[in-house]
VOLOSE-642469 format. One record per residue (C-alpha): residue number from 1; chain; x, y, z. Coordinates in Angstrom, 1 decimal. Layout:
N
(node NUM 'A' (X Y Z)) ...
//
This chain:
395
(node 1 'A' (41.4 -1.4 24.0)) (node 2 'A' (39.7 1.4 21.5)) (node 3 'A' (41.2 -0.6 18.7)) (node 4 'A' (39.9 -3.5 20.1)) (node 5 'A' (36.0 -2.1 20.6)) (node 6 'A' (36.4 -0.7 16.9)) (node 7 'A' (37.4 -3.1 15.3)) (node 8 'A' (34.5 -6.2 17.5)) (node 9 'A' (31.5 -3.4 17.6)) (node 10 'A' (30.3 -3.9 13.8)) (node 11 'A' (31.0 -7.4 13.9)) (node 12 'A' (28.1 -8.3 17.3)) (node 13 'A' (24.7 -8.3 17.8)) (node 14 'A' (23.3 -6.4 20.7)) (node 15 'A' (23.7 -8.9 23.5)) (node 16 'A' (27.2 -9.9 22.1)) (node 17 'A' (28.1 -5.9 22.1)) (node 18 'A' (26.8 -5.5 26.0)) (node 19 'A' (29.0 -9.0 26.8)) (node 20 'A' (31.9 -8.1 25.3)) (node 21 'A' (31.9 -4.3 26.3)) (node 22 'A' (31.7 -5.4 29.9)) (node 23 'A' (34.3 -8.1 30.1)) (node 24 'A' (36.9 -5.1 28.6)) (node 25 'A' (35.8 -2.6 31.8)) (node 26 'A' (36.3 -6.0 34.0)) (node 27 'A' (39.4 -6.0 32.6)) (node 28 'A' (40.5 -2.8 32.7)) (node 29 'A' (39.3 -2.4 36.7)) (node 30 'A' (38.6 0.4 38.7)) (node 31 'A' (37.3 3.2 36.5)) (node 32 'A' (36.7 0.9 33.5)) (node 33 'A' (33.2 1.4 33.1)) (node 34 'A' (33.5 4.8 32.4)) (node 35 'A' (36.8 4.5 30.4)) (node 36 'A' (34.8 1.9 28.2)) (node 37 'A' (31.3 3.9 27.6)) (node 38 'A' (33.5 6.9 26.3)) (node 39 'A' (35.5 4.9 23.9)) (node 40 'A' (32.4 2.5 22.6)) (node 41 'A' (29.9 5.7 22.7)) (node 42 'A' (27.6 2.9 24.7)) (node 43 'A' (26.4 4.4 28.0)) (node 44 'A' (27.3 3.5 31.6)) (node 45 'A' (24.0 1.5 32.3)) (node 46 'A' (24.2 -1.0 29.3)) (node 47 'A' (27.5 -2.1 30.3)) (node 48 'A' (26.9 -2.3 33.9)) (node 49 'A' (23.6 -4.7 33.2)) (node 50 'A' (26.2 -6.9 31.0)) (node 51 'A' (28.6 -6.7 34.1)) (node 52 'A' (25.4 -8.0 36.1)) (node 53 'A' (24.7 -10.5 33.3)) (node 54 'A' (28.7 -11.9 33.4)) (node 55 'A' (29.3 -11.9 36.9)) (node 56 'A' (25.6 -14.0 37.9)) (node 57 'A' (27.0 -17.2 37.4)) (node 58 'A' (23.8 -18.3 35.1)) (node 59 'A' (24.1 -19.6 32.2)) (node 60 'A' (23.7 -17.1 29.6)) (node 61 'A' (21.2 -18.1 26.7)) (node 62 'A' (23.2 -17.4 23.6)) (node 63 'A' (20.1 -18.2 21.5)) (node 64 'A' (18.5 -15.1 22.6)) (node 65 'A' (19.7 -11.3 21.7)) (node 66 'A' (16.9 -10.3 23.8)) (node 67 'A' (14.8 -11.9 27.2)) (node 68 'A' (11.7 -13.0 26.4)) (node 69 'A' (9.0 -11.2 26.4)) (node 70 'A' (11.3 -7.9 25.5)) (node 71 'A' (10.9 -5.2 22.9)) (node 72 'A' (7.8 -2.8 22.2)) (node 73 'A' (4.7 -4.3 22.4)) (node 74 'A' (2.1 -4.4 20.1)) (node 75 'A' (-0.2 -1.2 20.4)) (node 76 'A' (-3.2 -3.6 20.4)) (node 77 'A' (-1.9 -5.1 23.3)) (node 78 'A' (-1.8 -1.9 25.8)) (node 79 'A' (-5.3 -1.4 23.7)) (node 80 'A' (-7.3 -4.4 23.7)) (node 81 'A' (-10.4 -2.5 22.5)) (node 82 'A' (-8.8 -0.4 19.7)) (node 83 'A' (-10.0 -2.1 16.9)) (node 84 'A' (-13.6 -2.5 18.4)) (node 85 'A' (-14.1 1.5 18.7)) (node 86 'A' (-11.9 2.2 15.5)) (node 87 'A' (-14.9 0.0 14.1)) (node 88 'A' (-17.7 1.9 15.4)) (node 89 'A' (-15.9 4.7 14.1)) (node 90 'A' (-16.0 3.8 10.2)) (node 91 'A' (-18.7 1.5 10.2)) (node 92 'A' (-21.5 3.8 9.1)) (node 93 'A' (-19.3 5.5 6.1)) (node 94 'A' (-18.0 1.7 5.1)) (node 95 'A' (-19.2 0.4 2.1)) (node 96 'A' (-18.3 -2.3 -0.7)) (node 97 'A' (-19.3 -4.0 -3.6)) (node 98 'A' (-20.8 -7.2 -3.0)) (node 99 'A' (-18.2 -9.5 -5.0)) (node 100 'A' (-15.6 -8.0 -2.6)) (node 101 'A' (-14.5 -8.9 0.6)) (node 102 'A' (-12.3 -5.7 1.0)) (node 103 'A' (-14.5 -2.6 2.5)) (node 104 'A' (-13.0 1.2 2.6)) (node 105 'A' (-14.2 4.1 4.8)) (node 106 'A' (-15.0 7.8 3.7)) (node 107 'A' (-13.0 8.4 6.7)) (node 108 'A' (-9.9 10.2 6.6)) (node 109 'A' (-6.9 8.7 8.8)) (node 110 'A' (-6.6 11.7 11.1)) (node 111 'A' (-10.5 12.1 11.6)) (node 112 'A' (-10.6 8.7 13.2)) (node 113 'A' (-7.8 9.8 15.0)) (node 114 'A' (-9.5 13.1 16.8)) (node 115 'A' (-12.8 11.0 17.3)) (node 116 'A' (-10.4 8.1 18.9)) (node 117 'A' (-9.3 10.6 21.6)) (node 118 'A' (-12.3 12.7 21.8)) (node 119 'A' (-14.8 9.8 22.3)) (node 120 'A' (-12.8 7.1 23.9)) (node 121 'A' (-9.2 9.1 25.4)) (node 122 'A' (-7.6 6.4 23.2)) (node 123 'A' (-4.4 8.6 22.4)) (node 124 'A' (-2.7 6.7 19.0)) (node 125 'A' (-1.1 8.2 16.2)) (node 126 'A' (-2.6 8.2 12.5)) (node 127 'A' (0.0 6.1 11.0)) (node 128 'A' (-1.3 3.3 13.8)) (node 129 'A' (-5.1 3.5 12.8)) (node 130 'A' (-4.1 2.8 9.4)) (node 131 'A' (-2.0 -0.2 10.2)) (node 132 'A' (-5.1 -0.8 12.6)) (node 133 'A' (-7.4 -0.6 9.4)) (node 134 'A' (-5.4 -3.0 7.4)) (node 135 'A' (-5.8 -5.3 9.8)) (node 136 'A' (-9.4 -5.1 10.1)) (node 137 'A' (-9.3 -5.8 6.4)) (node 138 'A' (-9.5 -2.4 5.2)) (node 139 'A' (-7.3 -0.4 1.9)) (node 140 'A' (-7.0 2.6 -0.1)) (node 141 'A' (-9.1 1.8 -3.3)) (node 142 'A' (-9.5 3.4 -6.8)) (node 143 'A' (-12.5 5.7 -7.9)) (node 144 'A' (-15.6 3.1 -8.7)) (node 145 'A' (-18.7 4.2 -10.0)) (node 146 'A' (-21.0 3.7 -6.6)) (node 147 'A' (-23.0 7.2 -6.9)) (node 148 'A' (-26.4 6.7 -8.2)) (node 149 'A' (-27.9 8.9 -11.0)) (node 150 'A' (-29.3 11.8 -10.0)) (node 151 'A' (-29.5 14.0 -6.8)) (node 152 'A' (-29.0 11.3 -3.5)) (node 153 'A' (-32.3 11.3 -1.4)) (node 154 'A' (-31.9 14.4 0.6)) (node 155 'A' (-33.0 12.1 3.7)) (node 156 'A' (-30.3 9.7 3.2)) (node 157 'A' (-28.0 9.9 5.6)) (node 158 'A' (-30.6 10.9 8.5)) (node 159 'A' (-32.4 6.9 7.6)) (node 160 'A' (-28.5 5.9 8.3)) (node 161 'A' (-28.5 6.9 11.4)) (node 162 'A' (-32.0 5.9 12.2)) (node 163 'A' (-31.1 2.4 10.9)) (node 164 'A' (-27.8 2.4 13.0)) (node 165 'A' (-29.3 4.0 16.2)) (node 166 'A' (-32.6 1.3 16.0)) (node 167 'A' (-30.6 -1.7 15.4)) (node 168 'A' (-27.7 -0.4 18.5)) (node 169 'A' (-31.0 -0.7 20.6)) (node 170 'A' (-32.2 -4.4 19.3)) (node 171 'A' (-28.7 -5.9 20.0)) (node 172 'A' (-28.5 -4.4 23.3)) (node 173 'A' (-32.0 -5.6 24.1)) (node 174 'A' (-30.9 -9.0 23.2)) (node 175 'A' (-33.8 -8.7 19.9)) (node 176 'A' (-32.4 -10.1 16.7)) (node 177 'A' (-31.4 -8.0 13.8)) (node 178 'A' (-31.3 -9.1 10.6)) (node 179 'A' (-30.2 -7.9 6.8)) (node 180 'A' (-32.0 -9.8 3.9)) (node 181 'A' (-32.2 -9.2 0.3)) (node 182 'A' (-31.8 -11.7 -2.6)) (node 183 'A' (-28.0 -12.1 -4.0)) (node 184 'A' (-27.7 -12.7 -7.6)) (node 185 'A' (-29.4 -15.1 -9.8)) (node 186 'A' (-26.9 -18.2 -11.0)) (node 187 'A' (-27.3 -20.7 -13.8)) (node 188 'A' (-27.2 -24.2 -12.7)) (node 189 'A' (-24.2 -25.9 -15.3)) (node 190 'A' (-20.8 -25.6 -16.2)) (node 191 'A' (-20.1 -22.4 -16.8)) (node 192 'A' (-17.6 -20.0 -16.5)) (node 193 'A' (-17.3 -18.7 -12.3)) (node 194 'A' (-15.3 -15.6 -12.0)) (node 195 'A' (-12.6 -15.8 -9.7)) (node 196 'A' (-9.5 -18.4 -9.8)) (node 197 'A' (-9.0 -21.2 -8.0)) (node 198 'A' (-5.7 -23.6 -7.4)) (node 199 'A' (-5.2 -26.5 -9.8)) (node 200 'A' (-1.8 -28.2 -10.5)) (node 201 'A' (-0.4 -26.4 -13.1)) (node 202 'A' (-1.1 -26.4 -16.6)) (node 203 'A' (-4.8 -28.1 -15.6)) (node 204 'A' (-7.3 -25.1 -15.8)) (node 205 'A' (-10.9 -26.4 -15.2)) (node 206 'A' (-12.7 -27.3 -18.5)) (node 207 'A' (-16.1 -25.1 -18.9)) (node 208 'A' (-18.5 -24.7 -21.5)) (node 209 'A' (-17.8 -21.8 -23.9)) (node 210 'A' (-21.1 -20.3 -23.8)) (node 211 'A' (-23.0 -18.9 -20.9)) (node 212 'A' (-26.8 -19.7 -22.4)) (node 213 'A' (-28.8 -20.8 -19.3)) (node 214 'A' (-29.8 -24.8 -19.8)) (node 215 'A' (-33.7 -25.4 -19.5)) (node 216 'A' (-33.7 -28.6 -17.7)) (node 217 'A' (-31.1 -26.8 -15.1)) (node 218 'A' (-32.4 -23.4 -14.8)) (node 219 'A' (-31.1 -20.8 -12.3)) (node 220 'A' (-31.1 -20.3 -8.6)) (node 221 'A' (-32.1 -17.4 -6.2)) (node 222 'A' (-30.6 -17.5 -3.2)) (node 223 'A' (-32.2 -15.4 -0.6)) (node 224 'A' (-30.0 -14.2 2.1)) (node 225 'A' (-30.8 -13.2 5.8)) (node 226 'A' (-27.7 -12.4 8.4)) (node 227 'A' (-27.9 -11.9 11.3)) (node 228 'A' (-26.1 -9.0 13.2)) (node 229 'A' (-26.1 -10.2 16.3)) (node 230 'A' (-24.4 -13.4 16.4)) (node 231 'A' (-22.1 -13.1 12.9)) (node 232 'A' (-24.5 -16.1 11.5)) (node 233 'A' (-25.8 -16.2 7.5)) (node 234 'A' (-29.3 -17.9 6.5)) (node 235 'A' (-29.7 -18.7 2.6)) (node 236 'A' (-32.7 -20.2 1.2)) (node 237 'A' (-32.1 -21.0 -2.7)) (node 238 'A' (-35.1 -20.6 -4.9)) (node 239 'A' (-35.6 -22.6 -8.2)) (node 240 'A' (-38.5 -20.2 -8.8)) (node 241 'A' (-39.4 -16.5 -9.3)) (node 242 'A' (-37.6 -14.1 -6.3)) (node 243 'A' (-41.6 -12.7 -5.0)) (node 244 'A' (-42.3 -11.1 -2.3)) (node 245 'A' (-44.0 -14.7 -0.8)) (node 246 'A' (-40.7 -16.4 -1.6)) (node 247 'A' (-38.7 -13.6 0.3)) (node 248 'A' (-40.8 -13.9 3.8)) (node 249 'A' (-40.7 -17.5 3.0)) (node 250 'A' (-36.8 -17.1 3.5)) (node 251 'A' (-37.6 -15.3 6.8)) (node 252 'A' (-40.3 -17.8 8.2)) (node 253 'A' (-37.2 -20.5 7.3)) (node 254 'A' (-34.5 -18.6 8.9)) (node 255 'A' (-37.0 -18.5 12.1)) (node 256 'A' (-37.5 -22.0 12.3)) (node 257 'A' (-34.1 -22.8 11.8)) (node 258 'A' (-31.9 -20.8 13.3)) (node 259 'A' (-33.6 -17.7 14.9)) (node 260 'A' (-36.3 -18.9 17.5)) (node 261 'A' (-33.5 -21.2 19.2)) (node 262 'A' (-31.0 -18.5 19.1)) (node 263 'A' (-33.4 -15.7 20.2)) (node 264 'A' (-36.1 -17.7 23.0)) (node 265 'A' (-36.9 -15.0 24.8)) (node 266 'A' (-37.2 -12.4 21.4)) (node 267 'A' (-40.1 -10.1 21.5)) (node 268 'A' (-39.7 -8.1 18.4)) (node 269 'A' (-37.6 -8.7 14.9)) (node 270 'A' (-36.0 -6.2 12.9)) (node 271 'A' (-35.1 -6.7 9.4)) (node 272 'A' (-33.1 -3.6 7.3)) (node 273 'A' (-33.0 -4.2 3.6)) (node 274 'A' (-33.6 -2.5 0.4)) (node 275 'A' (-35.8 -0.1 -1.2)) (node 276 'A' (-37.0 -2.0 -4.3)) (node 277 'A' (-36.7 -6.3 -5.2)) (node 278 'A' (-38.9 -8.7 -3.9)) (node 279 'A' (-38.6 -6.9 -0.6)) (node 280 'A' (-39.6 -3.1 -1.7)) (node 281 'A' (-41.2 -1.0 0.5)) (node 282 'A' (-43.9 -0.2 -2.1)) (node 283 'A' (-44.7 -3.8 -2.4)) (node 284 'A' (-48.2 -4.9 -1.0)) (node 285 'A' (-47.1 -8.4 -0.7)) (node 286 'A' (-44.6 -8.0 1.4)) (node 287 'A' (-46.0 -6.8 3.7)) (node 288 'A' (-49.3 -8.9 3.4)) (node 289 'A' (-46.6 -11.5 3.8)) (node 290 'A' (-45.1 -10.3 6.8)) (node 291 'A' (-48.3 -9.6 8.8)) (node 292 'A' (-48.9 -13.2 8.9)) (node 293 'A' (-45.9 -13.8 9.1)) (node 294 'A' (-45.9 -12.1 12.9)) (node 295 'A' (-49.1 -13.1 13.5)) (node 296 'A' (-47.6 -17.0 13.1)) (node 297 'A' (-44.6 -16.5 14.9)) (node 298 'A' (-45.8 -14.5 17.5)) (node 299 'A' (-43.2 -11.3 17.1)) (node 300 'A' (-43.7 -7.8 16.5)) (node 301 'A' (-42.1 -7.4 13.3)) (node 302 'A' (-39.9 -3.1 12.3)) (node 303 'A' (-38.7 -2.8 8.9)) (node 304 'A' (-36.0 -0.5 7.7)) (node 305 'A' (-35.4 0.2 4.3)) (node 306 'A' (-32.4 1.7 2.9)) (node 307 'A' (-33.3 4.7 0.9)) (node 308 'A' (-32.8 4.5 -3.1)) (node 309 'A' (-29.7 3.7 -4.4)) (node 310 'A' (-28.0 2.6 -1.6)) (node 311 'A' (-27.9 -0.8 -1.4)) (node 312 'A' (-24.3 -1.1 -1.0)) (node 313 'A' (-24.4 -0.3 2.6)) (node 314 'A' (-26.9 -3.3 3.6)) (node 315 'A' (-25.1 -5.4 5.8)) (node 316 'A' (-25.7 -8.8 3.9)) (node 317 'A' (-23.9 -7.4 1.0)) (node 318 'A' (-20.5 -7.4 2.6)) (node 319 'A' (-21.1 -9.5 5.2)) (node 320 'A' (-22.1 -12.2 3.7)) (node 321 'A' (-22.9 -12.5 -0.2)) (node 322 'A' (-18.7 -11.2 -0.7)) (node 323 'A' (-17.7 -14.4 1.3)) (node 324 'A' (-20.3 -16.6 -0.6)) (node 325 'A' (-18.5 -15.2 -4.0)) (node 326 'A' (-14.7 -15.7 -3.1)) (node 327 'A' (-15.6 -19.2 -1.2)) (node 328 'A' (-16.8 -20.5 -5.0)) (node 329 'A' (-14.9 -18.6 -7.2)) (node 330 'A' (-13.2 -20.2 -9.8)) (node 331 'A' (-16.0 -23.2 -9.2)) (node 332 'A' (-18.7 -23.9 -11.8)) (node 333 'A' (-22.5 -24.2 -9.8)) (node 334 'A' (-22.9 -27.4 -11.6)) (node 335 'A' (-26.3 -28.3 -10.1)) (node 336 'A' (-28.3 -26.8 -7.0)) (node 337 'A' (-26.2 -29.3 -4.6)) (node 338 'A' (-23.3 -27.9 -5.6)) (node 339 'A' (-24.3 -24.5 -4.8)) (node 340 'A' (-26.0 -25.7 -1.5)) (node 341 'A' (-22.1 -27.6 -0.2)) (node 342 'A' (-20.4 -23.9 -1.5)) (node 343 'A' (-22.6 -21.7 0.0)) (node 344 'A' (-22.7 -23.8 3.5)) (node 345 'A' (-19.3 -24.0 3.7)) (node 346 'A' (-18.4 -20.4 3.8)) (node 347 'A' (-16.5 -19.7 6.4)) (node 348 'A' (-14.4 -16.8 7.8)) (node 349 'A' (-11.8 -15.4 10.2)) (node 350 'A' (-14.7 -13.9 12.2)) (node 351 'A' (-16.5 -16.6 12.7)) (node 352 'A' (-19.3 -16.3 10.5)) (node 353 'A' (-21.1 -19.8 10.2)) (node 354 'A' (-23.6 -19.9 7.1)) (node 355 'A' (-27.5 -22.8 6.8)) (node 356 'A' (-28.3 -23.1 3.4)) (node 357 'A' (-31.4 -24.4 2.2)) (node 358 'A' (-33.5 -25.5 -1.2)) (node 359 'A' (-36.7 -24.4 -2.0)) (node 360 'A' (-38.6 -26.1 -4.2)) (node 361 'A' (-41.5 -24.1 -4.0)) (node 362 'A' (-43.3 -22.5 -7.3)) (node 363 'A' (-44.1 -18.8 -6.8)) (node 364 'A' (-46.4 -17.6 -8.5)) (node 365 'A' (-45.9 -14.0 -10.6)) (node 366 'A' (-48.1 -10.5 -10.1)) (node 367 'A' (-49.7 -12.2 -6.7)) (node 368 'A' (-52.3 -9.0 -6.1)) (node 369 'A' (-53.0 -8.1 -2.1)) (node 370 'A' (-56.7 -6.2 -3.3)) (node 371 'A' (-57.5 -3.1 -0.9)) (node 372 'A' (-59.5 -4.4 1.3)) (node 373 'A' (-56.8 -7.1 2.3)) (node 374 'A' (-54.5 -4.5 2.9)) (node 375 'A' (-56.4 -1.9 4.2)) (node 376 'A' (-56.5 -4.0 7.4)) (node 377 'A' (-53.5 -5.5 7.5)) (node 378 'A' (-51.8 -4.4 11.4)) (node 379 'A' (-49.1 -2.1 10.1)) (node 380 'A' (-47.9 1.1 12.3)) (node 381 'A' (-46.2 3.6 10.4)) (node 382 'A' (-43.0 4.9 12.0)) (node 383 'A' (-41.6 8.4 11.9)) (node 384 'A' (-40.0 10.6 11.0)) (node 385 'A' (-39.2 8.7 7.2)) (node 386 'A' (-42.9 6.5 7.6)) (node 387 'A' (-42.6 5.4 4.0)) (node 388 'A' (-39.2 3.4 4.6)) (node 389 'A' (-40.0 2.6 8.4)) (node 390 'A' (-42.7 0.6 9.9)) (node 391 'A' (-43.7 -2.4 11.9)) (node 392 'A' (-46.4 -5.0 12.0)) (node 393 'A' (-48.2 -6.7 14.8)) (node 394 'A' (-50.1 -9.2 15.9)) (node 395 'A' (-53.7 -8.7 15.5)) 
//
């Protein structure tokens, strides 16, 4: 019998191994349990559940090494929230460029490990929130030059939270929040789009070999505004100049499109974006533009600016315009429809769902707001940072 278990134990899978182990202590009678376990090594309990398993009289599934349903499950299953609070973990240190749909966090494995337990009791080891990260889309990156020139606004991170604690407070209000700014100006043509796409081999897509912009084609300005509450993208592509006018236009649109049947009951709107573009917070314009703009749609409008230099931590940026760039890579914008099917048909695993739009509209350059128009325009400063926070009302 030993020669027998070592010469068969190498040659069977688990379930073969428990089988064949327990028809040898059958065979060997009273005592043979124990006789077997100490030549095979395999304890007393496997070969008595293969006894159980031979002497049942079902028919044994010889498809299966295991039952179903067997084996360690999935941390995420005795978890079903892990990746939600491993994502309020890292969320305010996660940033990206905007051509990439791959974020990173500042956050070191075994930090978000101690805040896991502290915060939530959630009791995983480091090695799982990085498997949990890579998941979520997340990988260890190279240096890239993200640090702006000069000393970072000593303020910065206190508008973060400001940002991050005000918009919490919207969502769970039911108010919409939303992240604008204007991606990239594109010329209209066929031109060279970064990025690859699949062809049958030896066919590469035939583009110009010159990048000059073409008159009668122009570019486009597409003017993006997402919305954090419901994973759901806005952009309204300009033909014209990216003002100020054109950028609450975008707004106004997204309202009548998608926001006042998503939001019926809404109140107030808050809108994060940058420092400086067509919606700076040293622009007049804007908000001229966004006074009437409340005043017409009846909301009390907050603004939150991200302070200098920091734009890679708007939402829009990797929540939307990285997805509009890999969805048309490799794909010249040959004219404005074009750009209008790629952009609306930009999809992902989340569930984000994008409306584009054309606007025709010619903006006109240097628009002045004199003082006295906005000397009484309804603004309310908000503090503590009142230069990058502030709301408008109705009159």
């Amino acid at each position: 019998m030993e020669n027998r278990i070592a010469a068969m134990m190498p040659l069977l899978n688990e379930k073969q191994r428990r089988l064949f182990l327990a028809s040898e202590a059958k065979a060997y009678g009273w005592g043979g349990v124990s006789e077997v376990s100490r030549l095979s090594g395999v304890s007393r309990t496997t070969i008595r559940t293969g006894l159980i398993e031979l002497e049942g009289g079902e028919a044994i599934d010889v498809s299966r090494v295991r039952k179903t349903g067997g084996g360690r499950h999935c941390v995420e299953d005795n978890i079903p929230n892990l990746q939600e609070k491993i994502h309020e973990i890292v969320d305010a240190s996660t940033y990206g460029t905007p051509e990439k749909v791959l974020s990173w966090t500042t956050e070191s494995l075994r930090k978000i490990q101690g805040t896991l337990l502290k915060e939530y009791r959630i009791k995983v080891s480091f090695k799982t929130v990085g498997t949990v990260l890579e998941d979520m889309g997340y990988s260890k990156q190279t240096n890239q030059k993200m640090l702006q020139v000069g000393e970072a606004h000593p303020d910065r991170n206190a508008q973060f939270e400001f940002i991050n604690n005000k918009a919490k407070q919207f969502i769970e209000a039911g108010e919409p929040v939303v992240s604008v700014d204007t991606k990239k100006k594109e010329n209209l043509g066929n031109f060279k789009n970064n990025g690859a796409e699949y062809r049958r081999s030896k066919d590469p897509r035939k583009v110009l070999d010159h990048d000059f912009p073409i008159a009668e084609l122009g570019k486009i300005a597409p003017y993006g505004v997402y919305n954090l509450n419901h994973n759901t993208g806005f952009v309204n592509i300009g033909i014209s100049h990216d003002t100020a006018e054109f950028a609450v236009e975008s707004l106004s649109r997204w309202w009548e499109t998608l926001g006042k049947h998503t939001f019926q009951k809404a109140k107030k709107l808050l809108i994060t974006c940058d420092c400086g573009g067509s919606n700076g917070n040293r622009l007049r314009l804007w908000k001229h533009q966004l006074a009437q703009l409340a005043e017409r749609i009846g909301l009390e409008i907050h603004v939150s600016h991200f302070p200098p230099g920091t734009s890679k931590w708007n939402k829009i940026e990797h929540k939307l315009f990285c997805f509009i760039s890999k969805n048309w890579q490799g794909k010249p914008l040959i004219d404005i429809k074009t750009a209008v099917n790629l952009i609306g048909s930009t999809t992902t695993t989340t569930g984000l769902k994008v409306i584009c739009q054309t606007d025709s509209t010619q903006y006109e350059l240097s628009k002045k707001v004199t003082d006295e128009q906005f000397n009484v325009l309804p603004i309310i400063k908000i503090a503590p940072f009142e230069s990058w926070n502030y709301m408008l009302i109705k009159k």
